[in-house]
C-alpha positions as CSV (number, residue, x, y, z in Angstrom):
1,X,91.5,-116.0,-148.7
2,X,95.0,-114.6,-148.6
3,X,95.3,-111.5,-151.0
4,X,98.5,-111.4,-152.9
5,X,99.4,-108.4,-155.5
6,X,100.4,-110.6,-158.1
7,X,98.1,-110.6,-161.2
8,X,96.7,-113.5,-162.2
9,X,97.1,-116.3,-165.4
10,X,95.5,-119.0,-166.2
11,X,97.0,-121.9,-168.1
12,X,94.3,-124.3,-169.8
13,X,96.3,-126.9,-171.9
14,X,93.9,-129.6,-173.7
15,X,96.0,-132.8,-173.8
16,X,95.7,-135.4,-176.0
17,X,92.3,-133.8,-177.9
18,X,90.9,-132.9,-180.9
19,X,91.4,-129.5,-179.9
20,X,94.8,-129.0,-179.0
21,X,95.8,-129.6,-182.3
22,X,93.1,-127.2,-183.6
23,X,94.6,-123.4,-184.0
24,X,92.7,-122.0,-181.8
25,X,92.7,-121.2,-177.5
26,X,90.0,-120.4,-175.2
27,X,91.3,-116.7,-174.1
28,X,89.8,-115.4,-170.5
29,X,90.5,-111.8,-170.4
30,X,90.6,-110.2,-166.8
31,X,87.9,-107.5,-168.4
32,X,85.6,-110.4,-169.3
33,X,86.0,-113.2,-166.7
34,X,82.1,-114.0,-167.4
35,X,82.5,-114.9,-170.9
36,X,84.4,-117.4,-172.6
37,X,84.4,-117.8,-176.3
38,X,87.0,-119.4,-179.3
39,X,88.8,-117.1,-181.3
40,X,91.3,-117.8,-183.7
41,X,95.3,-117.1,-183.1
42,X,96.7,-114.2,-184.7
43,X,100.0,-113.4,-184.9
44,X,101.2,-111.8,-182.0
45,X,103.2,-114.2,-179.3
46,X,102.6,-114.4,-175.4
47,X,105.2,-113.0,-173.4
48,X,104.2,-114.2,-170.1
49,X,106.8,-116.7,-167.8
50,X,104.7,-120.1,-169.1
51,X,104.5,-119.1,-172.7
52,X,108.0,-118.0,-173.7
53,X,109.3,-121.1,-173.9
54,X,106.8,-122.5,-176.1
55,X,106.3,-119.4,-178.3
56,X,102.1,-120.1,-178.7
57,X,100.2,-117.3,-180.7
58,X,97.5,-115.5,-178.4
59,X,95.0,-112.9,-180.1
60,X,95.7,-109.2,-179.3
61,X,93.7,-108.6,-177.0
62,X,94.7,-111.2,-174.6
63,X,98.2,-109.9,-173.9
64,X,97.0,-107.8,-171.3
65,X,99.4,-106.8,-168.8
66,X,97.1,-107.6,-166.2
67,X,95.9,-111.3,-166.9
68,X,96.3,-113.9,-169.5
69,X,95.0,-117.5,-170.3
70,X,98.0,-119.0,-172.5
71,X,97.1,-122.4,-173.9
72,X,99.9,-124.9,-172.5
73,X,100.6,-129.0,-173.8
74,X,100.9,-130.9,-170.1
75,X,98.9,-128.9,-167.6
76,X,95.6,-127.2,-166.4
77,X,96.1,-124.9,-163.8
78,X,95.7,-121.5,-162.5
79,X,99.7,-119.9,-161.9
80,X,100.4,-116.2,-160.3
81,X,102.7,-114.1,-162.1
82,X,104.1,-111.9,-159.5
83,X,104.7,-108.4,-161.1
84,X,108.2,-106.3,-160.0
85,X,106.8,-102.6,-160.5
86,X,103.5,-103.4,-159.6
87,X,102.2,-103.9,-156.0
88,X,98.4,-103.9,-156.6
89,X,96.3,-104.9,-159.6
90,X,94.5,-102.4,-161.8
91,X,90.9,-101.7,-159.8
92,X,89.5,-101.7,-163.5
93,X,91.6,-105.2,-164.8
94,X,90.1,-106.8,-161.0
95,X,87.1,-108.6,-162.4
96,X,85.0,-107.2,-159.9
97,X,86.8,-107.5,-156.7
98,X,86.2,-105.0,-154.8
99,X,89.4,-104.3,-153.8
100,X,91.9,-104.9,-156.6
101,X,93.2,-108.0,-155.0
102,X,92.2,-111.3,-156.1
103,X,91.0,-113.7,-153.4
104,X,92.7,-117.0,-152.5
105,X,92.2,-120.4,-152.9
106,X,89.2,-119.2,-155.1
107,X,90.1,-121.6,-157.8
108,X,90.5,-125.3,-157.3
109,X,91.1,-126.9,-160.9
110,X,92.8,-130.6,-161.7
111,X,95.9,-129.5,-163.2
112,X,95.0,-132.8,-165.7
113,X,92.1,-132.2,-167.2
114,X,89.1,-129.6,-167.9
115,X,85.9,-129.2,-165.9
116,X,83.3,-127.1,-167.6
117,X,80.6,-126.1,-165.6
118,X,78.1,-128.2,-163.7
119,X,75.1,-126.0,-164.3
120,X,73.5,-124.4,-167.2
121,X,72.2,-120.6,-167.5
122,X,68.3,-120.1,-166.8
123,X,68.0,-118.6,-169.7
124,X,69.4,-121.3,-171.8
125,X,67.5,-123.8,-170.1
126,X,64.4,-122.4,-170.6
127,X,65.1,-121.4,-174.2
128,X,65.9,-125.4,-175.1
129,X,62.7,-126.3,-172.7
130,X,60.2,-123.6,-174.9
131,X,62.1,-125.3,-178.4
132,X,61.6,-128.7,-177.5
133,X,57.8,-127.6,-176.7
134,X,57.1,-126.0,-180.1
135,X,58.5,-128.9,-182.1
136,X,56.1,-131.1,-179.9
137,X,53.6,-128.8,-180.7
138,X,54.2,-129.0,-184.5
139,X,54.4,-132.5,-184.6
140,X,50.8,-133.4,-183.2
141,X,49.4,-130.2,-185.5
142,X,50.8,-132.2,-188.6
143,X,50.0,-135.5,-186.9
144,X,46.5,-134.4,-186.4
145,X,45.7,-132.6,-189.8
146,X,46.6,-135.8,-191.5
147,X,43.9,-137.6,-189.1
148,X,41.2,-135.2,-189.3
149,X,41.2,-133.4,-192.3
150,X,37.6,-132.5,-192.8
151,X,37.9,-130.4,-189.3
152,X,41.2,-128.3,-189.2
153,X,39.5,-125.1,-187.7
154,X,38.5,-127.0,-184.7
155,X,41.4,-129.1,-184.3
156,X,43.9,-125.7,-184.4
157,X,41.6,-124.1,-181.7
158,X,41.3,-127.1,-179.5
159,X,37.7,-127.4,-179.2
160,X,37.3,-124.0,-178.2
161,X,35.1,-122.9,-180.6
162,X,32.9,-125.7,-180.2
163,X,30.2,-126.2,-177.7
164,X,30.3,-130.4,-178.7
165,X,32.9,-132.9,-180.0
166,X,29.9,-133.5,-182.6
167,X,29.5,-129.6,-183.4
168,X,30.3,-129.2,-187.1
169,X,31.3,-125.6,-188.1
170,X,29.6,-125.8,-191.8
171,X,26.4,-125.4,-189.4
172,X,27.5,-122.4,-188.1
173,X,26.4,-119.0,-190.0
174,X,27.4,-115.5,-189.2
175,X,24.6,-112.4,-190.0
176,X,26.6,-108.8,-190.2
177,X,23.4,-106.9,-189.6
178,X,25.0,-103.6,-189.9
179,X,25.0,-104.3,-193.8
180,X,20.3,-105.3,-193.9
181,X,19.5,-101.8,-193.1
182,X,17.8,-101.1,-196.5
183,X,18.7,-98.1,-198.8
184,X,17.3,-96.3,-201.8
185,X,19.1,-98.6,-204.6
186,X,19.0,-102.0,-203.2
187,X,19.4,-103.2,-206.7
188,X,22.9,-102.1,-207.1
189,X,23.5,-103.1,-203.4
190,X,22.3,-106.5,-204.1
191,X,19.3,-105.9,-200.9
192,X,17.5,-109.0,-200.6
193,X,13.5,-108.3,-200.4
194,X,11.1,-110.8,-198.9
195,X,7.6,-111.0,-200.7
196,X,4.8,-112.1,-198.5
197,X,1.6,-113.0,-200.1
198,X,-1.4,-114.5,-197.5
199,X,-3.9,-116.5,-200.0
200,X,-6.9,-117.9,-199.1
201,X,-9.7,-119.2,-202.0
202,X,-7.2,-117.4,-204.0
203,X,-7.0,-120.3,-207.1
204,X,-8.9,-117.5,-209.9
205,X,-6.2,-115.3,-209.4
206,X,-2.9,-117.2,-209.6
207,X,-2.4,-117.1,-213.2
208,X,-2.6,-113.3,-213.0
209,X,0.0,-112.5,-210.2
210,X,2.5,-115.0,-211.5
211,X,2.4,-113.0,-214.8
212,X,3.2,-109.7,-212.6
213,X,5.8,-112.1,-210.9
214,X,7.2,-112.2,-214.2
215,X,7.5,-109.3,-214.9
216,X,9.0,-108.0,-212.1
217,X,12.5,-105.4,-212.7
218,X,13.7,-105.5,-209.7
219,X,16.6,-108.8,-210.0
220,X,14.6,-112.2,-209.6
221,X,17.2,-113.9,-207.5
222,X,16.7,-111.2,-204.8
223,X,13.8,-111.8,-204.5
224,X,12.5,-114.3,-202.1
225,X,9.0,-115.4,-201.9
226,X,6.9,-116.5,-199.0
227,X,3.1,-117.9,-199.4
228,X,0.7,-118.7,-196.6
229,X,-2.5,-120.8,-197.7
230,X,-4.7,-120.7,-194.7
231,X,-8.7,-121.9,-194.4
232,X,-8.7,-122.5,-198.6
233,X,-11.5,-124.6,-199.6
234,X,-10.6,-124.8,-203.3
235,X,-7.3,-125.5,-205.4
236,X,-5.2,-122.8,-204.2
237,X,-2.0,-125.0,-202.6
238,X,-2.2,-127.1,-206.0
239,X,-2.6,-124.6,-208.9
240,X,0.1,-122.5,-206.3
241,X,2.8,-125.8,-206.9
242,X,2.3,-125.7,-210.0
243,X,3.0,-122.1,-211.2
244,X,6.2,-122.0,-208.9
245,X,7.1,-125.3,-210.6
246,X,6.6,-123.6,-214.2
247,X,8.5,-120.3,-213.4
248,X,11.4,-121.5,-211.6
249,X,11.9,-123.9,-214.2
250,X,11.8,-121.2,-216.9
251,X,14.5,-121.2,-219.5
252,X,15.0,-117.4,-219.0
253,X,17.7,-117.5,-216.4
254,X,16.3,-114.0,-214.8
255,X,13.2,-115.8,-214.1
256,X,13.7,-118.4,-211.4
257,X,13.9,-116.4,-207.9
258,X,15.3,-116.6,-204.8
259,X,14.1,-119.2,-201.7
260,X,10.5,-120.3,-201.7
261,X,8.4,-120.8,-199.0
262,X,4.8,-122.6,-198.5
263,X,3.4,-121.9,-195.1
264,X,-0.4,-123.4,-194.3
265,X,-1.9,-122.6,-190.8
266,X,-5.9,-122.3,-190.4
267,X,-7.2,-119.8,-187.8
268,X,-10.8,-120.8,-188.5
269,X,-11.7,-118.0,-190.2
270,X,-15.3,-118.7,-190.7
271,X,-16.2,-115.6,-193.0
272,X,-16.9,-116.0,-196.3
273,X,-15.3,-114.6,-199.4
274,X,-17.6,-113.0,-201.3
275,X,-17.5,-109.3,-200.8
276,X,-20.6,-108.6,-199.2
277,X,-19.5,-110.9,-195.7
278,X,-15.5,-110.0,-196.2
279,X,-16.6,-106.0,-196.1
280,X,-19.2,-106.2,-193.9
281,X,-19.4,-103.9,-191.0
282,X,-20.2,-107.0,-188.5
283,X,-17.0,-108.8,-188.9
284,X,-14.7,-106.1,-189.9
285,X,-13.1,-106.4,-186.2
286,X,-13.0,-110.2,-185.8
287,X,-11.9,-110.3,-189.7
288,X,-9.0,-107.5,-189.2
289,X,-8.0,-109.6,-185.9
290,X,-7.4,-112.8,-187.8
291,X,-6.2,-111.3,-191.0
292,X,-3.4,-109.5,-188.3
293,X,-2.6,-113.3,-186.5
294,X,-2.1,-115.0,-190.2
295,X,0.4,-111.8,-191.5
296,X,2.5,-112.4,-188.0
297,X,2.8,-115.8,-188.7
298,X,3.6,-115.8,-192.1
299,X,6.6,-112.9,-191.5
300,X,7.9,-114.5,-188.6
301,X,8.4,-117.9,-190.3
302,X,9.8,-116.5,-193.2
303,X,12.0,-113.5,-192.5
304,X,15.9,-113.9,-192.5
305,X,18.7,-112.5,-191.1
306,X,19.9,-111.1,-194.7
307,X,16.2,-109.5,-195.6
308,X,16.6,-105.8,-196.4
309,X,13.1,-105.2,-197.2
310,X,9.7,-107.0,-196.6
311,X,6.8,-106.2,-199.6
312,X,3.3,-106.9,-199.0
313,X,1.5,-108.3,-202.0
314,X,-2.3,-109.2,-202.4
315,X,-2.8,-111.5,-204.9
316,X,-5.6,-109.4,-206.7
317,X,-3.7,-106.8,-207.9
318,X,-5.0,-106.2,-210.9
319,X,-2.6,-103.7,-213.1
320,X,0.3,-102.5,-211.5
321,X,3.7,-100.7,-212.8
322,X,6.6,-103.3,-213.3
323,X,9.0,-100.8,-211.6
324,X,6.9,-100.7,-208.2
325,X,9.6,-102.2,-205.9
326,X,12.4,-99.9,-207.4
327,X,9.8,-97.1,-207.4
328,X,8.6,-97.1,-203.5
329,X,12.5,-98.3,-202.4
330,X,13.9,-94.7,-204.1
331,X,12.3,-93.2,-201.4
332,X,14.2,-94.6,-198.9
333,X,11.5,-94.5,-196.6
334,X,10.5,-97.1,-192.8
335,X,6.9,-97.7,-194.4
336,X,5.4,-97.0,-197.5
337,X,2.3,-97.7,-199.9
338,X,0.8,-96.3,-202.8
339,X,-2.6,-95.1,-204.0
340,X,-5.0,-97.9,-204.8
341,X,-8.0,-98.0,-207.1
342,X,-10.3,-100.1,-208.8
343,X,-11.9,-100.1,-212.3
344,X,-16.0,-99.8,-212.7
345,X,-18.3,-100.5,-215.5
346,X,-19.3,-97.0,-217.3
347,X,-22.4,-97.3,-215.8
348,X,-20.9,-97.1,-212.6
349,X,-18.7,-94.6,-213.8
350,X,-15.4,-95.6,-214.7
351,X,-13.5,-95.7,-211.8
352,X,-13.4,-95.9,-208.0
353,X,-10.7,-95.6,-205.0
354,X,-10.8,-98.7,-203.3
355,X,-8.1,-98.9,-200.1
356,X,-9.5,-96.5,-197.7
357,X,-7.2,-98.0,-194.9
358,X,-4.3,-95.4,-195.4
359,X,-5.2,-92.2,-193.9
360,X,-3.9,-89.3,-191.7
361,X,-5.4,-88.9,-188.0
362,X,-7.8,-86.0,-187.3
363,X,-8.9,-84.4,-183.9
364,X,-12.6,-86.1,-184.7
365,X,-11.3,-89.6,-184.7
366,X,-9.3,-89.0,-181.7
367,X,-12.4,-88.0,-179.7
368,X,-13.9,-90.7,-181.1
369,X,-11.8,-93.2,-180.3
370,X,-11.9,-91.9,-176.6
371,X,-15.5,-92.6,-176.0
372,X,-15.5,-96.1,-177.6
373,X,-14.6,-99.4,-175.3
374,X,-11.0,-100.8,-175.0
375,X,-11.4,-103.8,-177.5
376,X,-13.1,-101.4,-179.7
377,X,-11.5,-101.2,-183.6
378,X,-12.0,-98.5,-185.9
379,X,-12.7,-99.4,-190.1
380,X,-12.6,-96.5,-192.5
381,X,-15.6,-96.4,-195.0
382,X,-18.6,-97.2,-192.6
383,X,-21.0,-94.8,-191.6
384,X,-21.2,-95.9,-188.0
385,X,-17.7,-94.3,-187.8
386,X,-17.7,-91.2,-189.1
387,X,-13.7,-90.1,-188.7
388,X,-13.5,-87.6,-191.2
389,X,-9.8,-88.4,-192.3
390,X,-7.9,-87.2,-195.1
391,X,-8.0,-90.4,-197.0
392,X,-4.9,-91.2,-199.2
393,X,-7.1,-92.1,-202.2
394,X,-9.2,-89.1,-202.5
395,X,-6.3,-86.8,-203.0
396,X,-5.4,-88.5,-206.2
397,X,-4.3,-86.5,-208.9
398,X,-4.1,-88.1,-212.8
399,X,-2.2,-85.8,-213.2
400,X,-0.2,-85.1,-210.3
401,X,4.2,-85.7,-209.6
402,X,4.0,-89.5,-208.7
403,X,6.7,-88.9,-206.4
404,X,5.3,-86.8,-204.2
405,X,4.9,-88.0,-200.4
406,X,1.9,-87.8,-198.0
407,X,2.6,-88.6,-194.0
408,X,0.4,-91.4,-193.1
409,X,-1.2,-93.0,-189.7
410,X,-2.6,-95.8,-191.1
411,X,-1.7,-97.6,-194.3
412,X,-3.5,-100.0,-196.4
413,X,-2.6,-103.8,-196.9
414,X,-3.0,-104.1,-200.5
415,X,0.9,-103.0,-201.4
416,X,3.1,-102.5,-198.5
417,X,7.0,-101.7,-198.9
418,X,9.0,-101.9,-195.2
419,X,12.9,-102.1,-193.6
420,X,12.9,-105.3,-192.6
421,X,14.5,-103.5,-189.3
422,X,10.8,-102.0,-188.5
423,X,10.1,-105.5,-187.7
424,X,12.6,-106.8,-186.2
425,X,12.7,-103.8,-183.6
426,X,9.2,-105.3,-182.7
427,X,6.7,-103.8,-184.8
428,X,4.5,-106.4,-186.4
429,X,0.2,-106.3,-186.8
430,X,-1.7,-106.3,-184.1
431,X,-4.0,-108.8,-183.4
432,X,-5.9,-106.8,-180.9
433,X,-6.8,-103.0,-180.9
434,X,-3.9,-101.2,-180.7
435,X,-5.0,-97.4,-180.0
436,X,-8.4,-98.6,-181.2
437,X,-6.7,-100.1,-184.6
438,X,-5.9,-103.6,-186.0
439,X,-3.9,-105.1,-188.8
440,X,-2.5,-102.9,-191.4
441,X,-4.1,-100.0,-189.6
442,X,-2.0,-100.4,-186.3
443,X,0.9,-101.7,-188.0
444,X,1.1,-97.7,-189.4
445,X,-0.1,-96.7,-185.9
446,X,2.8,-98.6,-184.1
447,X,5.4,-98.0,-186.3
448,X,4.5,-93.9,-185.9
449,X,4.5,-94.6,-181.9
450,X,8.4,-96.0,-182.9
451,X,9.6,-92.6,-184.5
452,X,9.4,-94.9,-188.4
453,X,8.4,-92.9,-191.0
454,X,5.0,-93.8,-192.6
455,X,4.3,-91.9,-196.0
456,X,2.0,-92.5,-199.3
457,X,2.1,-91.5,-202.7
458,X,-1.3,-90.0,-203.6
459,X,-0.2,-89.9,-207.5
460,X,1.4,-93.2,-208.1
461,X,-1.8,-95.5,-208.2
462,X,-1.8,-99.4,-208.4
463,X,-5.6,-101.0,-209.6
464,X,-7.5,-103.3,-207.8
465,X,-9.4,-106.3,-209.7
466,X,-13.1,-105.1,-209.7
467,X,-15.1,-106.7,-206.9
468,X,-19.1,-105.7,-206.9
469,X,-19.7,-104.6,-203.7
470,X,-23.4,-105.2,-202.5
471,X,-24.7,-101.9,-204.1
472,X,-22.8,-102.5,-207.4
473,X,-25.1,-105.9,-207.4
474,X,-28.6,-104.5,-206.6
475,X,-28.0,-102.0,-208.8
476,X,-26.9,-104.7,-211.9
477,X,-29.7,-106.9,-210.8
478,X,-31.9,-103.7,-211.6
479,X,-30.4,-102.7,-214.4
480,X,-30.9,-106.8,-215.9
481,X,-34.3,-107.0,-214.9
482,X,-35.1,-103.5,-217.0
483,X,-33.2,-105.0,-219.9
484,X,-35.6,-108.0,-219.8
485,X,-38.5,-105.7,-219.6
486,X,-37.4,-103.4,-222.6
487,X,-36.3,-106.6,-224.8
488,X,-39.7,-108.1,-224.0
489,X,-41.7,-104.7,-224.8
490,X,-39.9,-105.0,-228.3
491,X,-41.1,-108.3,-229.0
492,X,-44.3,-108.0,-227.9
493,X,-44.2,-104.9,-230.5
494,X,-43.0,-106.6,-233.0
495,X,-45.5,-109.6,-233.1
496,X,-48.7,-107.0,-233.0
497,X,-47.4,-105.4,-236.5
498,X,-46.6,-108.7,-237.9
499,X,-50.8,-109.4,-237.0
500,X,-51.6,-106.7,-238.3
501,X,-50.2,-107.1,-241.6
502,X,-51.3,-110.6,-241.9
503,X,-55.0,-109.4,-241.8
504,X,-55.5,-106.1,-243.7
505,X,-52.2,-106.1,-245.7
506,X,-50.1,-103.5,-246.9
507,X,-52.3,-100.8,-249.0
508,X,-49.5,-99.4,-250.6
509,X,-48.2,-103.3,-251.7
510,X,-51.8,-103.6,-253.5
511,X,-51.6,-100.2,-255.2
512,X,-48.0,-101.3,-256.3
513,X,-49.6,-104.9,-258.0
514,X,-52.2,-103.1,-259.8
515,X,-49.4,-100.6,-261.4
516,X,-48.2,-103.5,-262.1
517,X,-51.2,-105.1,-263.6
518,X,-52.3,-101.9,-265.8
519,X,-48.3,-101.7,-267.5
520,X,-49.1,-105.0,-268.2
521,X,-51.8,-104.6,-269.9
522,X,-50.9,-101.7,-271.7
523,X,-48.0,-103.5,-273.6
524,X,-50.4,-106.5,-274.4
525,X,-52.1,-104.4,-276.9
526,X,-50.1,-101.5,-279.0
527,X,-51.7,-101.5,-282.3
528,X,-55.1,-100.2,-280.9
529,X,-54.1,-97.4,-279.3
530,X,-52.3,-95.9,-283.0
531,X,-55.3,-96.5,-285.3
532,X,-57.6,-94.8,-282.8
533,X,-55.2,-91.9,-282.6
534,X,-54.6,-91.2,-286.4
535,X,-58.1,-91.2,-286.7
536,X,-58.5,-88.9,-284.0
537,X,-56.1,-86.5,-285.8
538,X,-57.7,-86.8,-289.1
539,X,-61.5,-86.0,-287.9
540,X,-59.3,-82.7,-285.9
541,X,-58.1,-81.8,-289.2
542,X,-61.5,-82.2,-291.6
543,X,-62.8,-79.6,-288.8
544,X,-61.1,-77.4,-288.7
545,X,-61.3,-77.0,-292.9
546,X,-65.0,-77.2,-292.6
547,X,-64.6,-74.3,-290.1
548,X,-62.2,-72.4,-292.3
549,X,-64.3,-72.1,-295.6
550,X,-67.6,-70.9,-293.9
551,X,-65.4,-67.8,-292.2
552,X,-64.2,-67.2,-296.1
553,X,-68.1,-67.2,-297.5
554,X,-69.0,-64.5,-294.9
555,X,-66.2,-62.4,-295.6
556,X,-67.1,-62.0,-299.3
C-alpha cells in the first residue's frame, strides 16, 4: 500500500500474436478502468516516456494527462510516470480512490504475457445459461412435433390441459352460453330450436304432422327434432322411421333438418286412448302426473347446450299457420302459446275451443285450492271444479289483432314456445301437484313463481283434429238411429202406394186408354160421318123453304 503521486500507465504489449500485428490497442482510460473495449488507432501519437521511442498511434481520447495504456512490442506491465508539476492525481482521473492516490502493489501482472480475467460477470453467465436453455427448449419442441403430430396442443402445454395421457382434445367441446339466450329473430341469428313431440298410438297421425314438418319457414337445419314413443301398442316407432327416412332424404336441400332423436320409455300408462278414458275426470290426475314424468324425460335427454328455444308439438295438430315458430318467437317472450280450437260437424255447430288448460288465476280458484288435500290437482273443464277462470279460448276474436298478448297462469300443451333458459334455471313439469297443478298447468304456474313471463295470444288460433268427445257420440248415435227410422218410414210408404196401385189402378190411366180407344175409332171410319151430314143440311134447307112459302100465302 504505499501511495505515490505519480499517475499511472499501463503498458500491454501482445508479443508474437495475431493481434499485435492487427491496428488496433486495448486503451484503459483512468475515467473508465471498469471497461475495456478495441478501438481502432487514429492518428494522433502517444507522448508518454514508453511510447516516444516507438511512435505507436493511440485514439484521442487515450492521451489523457492523467493515465494511459500504450501498446508496447516486448513487455506487459504496469510502469509509474512520475509527473514534475503535479504532486497529486486529479480526484476526478483517480478511478475511484478515495483519495486521489493510487494504492500499491495493487497490480501484480507477468510482464510476459496477458491474463484476462478468471471470472465471468453474473449477468453474462446467466444470460449464456437462459440461451443455452431456449435452444434446448426448441430442439425437443421440433423434436416432438415431428413425433406426435396429431397432438401439438397438448404436447406445447405439457399435459396441462389434460386430465389423462389418453385424453384426446377433439373430445373436448366448449358451450358460450351467453350467446342461447333466445331473441325475437332467431332466424337471422341462426337460434337453434328443439322440437319435442311425445307420441303414443300416434301411427293415424304421422303422415299429417310430417306434411306441417314440411312446411315449416322457420330454417330446417335449425331445427332439431326429438320424439318419445312411450306405451304404443300399434306402428308408431315404424311408420315414425320411415317418414324421417323419407324427409331427410328429400332432394329439396331445405328439407332435411337438424339432429334427430328417438327416445322410448314406458311409464305404464294404463289409460286408454279413446277420448272418453283420456278426458275423463277419474284419471285426469294420474293421467297429467305421467303425461308430466314422460315430457321431463324426453327434454332432459334431448336438450343441448346450443338450444335457444324448446317448441312443444302435439302430433294432432290439425291446421296450423306455417309461420307459427317465427310468429310466437317475435314476441320475445319466457313462455308462450296460442289459442286452440277444433272443427265440429254443422250439426254440432261449426266450431269449438278445445285447450282449456291456459287460463288466468281468479280469487275463486284460489279458495278452492285451499280447501282441497295436498296431492289434490285441479283440471279446467269439469264441473266438480268450478274455478271460474278467464279461459284463453273464450276470448277469441275472428276478428281480433293476432298479436295481441294475454298474461297467463297456466298454459296448454298442445303448442308451447319456451327459452331454453326457463328450463335449464330449473323449471320443468311437475309430476306431482305443484300449487294444486300438474303438467303443462304447473309448468305455467312455476315458471310465474320464477319471475318468466307467461302470455297467450287469444287471436292467433291453431285447430285441433276433431275428436268426438262422449256427448258428440250419444248425440251421433241418436241422430243415426232417427235417420234409420225416417229412411225406414219412407220405404214402408212407398211399398203401400205401389199396393195400392197394383189393385185398383190408376183411374186417370183408364180414362186416358179409352181417349185413346174413341180417337181410334173415330179415324177408322170418315166417310159416314159426311154423308150423314150433307143430308142433315139438305133436310135443314127443304124446311126452311116449306116454312117460307106458307108465310107468303098468308100475306096475300
Amino acid at each position: 500500500g504505499q501511495r505515490t503521486k505519480r499517475k499511472v500507465v499501463f503498458h500491454l504489449t501482445y508479443q508474437n500474436t495475431k493481434h499485435a500485428r492487427s491496428r488496433s490497442h486495448l486503451i484503459l482510460c483512468s475515467a473508465h478502468l471498469s471497461q475495456a473495449r478495441r478501438v481502432r488507432q487514429h492518428g494522433k501519437s502517444c507522448d508518454c516516456d514508453w511510447c516516444q521511442p516507438q511512435r505507436l498511434s493511440v485514439p484521442h481520447h487515450a492521451s489523457s494527462p492523467t493515465a494511459r495504456l500504450c501498446v508496447g512490442k516486448d513487455f506487459l506491465m504496469p510502469s509509474y510516470a512520475s509527473l514534475a508539476d503535479s504532486k497529486m492525481m486529479p480526484r476526478h482521473h483517480a478511478s475511484g480512490f478515495s483519495n486521489g492516490y493510487p494504492r500499491g502493489n495493487t497490480f501484480d501482472i507477468s510482464p510476459h504475457r496477458f491474463q484476462p480475467r478468471t471470472s465471468v460477470p453474473a449477468n453474462r453467465r446467466r444470460r449464456k445459461l437462459l440461451v443455452r436453455l431456449g435452444a434446448v427448449a426448441v430442439v425437443l419442441l421440433v423434436l416432438g412435433l415431428w413425433l406426435w403430430p396429431s397432438n401439438p396442443i397438448s404436447l406445447v402445454s405439457f399435459g396441462l390441459l389434460s386430465s389423462s395421457a389418453d385424453l384426446e382434445l377433439e373430445t373436448v367441446r366448449y358451450f358460450d352460453l351467453t350467446n342461447v339466450q333466445g331473441t325475437a329473430r332467431g332466424w337471422e341469428r341462426e337460434e337453434r330450436i328443439l322440437l319435442c313431440v311425445p307420441l303414443r298410438d300416434a301411427e293415424p297421425h304421422l303422415p299429417m304432422f310430417f306434411s306441417h314438418l314440411r312446411n315449416f319457414t322457420y330454417p330446417h337445419h335449425l331445427i332439431d327434432l326429438a320424439f318419445l314413443v312411450s306405451d304404443s301398442k300399434d306402428r308408431t316407432l315404424e311408420v315414425l322411421s320411415e317418414n324421417l327416412e323419407k324427409i331427410q332424404a328429400d332432394q329439396d336441400a331445405k328439407q332435411p333438418y337438424g339432429e334427430i332423436s328417438i327416445i322410448e320409455k314406458d311409464f305404464g300408462q294404463k289409460v286408454n286412448q279413446d277420448v272418453e278414458s283420456r278426458h275423463g275426470f277419474a284419471a285426469q290426475a294420474s293421467r297429467r302426473k305421467l303425461m308430466a314424468q314422460a315430457r321431463n324425460w324426453l327434454l332432459s335427454a334431448a336438450l343441448r347446450p346450443y338450444h335457444s328455444w324448446v317448441y312443444w308439438r302435439d302430433v294432432d295438430v290439425e291446421t296450423a299457420p306455417f309461420t307459427i315458430l317465427e310468429d310466437l318467437m317475435r314476441h320475445n317472450k319466457d313462455v308462450i302459446v296460442p289459442n286452440v280450437w277444433r272443427p265440429l260437424p254443422d250439426w254440432l255447430g261449426g266450431e269449438q275451443p278445445y285447450d282449456l288448460n291456459s287460463w288466468q288465476e281468479s280469487e275463486t280458484a284460489l279458495a278452492l285450492a285451499d280447501t282441497l288435500d295436498e296431492d289434490a290437482v285441479i283440471v279446467e273443464g269439469y264441473a266438480e271444479y268450478a274455478t271460474w277462470r278467464p279461459h284463453l279460448a273464450y276470448l277469441r276474436d275472428p276478428y281480433g289483432d293476432p298479436d295481441m298478448e294475454m298474461e297467463i297462469d297456466g298454459v296448454g300443451g298442445v303448442s308451447i314456445l319456451a327459452k331454453a333458459k326457463v328450463f335449464r334455471t330449473g323449471v320443468h313439469f311437475p309430476a306431482f301437484s305443484f300449487q294444486k297443478h300438474a303438467e303443462t298447468e304447473g309448468f305455467g304456474k312455476m315458471a310465474r313463481r320464477m319471475q318468466y313471463s307467461v302470455v297467450g295470444l287469444p287471436h292467433y288460433v291453431i285447430w285441433h283434429l276433431y275428436e268426438p268427445s262422449v256427448d258428440d257420440i250419444r248425440h251421433m248415435e241418436e241422430m243415426e238411429q232417427e235417420r234409420i227410422a225416417r229412411e225406414e218410414e219412407e220405404q214402408e210408404k212407398k211399398a203401400k202406394e205401389q199396393k195400392i196401385k197394383e189393385e185398383f189402378g190408376d183411374a186417370n190411366t183408364q180414362w186416358e186408354k179409352d181417349k185413346q180407344e174413341m180417337r181410334q175409332q173415330q179415324q177408322q171410319k170418315p166417310g159416314d160421318g159426311s154423308s150423314g151430314s150433307r143430308q142433315g143440311a139438305a133436310a135443314k134447307a127443304a124446311g126452311a123453304a116449306a116454312g117460307g112459302a106458307k108465310a107468303g100465302e098468308g100475306a096475300s
